[in-house]
Wavefront OBJ file of the C-alpha trace (Angstrom):
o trace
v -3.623 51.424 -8.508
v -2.692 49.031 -11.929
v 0.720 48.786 -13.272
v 1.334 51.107 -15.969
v 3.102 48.813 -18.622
v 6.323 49.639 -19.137
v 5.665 50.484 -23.526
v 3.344 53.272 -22.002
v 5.732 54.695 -19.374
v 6.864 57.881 -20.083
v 10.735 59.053 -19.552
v 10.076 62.197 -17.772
v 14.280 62.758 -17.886
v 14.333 62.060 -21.656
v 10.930 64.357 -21.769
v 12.115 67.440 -19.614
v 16.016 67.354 -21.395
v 14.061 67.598 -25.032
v 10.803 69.714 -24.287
v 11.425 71.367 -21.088
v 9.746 71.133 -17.739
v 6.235 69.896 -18.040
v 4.976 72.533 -15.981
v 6.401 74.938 -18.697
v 4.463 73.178 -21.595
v 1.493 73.107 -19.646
v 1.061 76.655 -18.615
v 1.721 77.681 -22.032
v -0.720 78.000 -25.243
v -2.287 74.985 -26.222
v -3.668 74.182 -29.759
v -7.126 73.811 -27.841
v -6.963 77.455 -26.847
v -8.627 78.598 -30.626
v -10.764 75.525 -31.002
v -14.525 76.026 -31.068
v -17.093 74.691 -29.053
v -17.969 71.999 -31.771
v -14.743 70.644 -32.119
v -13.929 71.023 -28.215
v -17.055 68.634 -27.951
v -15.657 65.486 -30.578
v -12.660 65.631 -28.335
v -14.626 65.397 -24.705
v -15.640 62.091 -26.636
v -12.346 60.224 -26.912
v -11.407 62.224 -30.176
v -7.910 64.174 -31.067
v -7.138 66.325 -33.976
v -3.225 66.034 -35.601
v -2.469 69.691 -34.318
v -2.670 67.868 -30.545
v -1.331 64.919 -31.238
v 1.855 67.549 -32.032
v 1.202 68.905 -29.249
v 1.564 66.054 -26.859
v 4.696 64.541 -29.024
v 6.327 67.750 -29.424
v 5.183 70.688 -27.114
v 4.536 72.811 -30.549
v 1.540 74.384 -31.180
v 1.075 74.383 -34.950
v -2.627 75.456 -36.503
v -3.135 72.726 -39.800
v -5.451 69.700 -38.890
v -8.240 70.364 -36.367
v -10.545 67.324 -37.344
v -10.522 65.254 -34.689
v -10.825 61.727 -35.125
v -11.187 58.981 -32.675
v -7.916 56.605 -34.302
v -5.859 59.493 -33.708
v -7.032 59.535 -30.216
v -6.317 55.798 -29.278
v -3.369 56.155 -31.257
v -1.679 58.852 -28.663
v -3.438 57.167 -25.457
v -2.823 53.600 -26.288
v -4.289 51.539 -23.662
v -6.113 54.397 -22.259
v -9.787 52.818 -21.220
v -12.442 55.039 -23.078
l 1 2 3 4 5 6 7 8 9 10 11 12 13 14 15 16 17 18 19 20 21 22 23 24 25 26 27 28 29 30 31 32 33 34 35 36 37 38 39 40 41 42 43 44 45 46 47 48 49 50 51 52 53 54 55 56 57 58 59 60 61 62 63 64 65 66 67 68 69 70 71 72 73 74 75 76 77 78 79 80 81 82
């Protein structure tokens, strides 16, 4: 298994104090959930709208950007092989 470099490490403590559990986050709605099939499909290629990338930063599901691009995408996976 490779190192995960510490920049890319997440602070699950930090995480969990400001968002709550993970598992919490998870199992709730996701912007994804009202997406259509087109726009599920750009993201199965390495794409990510701004509504996600809320998502992921802030556990908020908001419903004003779904054009995924693929900068936004390596933007929120950084070092994240395509």
């Amino acid at each position: 298994m490779a190192a995960v470099e510490p920049s890319l490490q997440v602070d699950w403590e930090a995480f969990t104090e400001k968002q709550g559990s993970i598992r919490t986050i998870l199992s709730g709605p996701c912007p994804c959930d009202t997406c259509n099939e087109i726009v599920r499909w750009q993201c199965s290629q390495n794409a990510a709208c701004a509504d996600f990338s809320t998502f992921v930063n802030s556990g908020k599901v908001v419903n004003k950007d779904r054009f995924p691009t693929r900068e936004r995408w390596h933007r929120l996976f950084r070092g994240s092989d395509d």
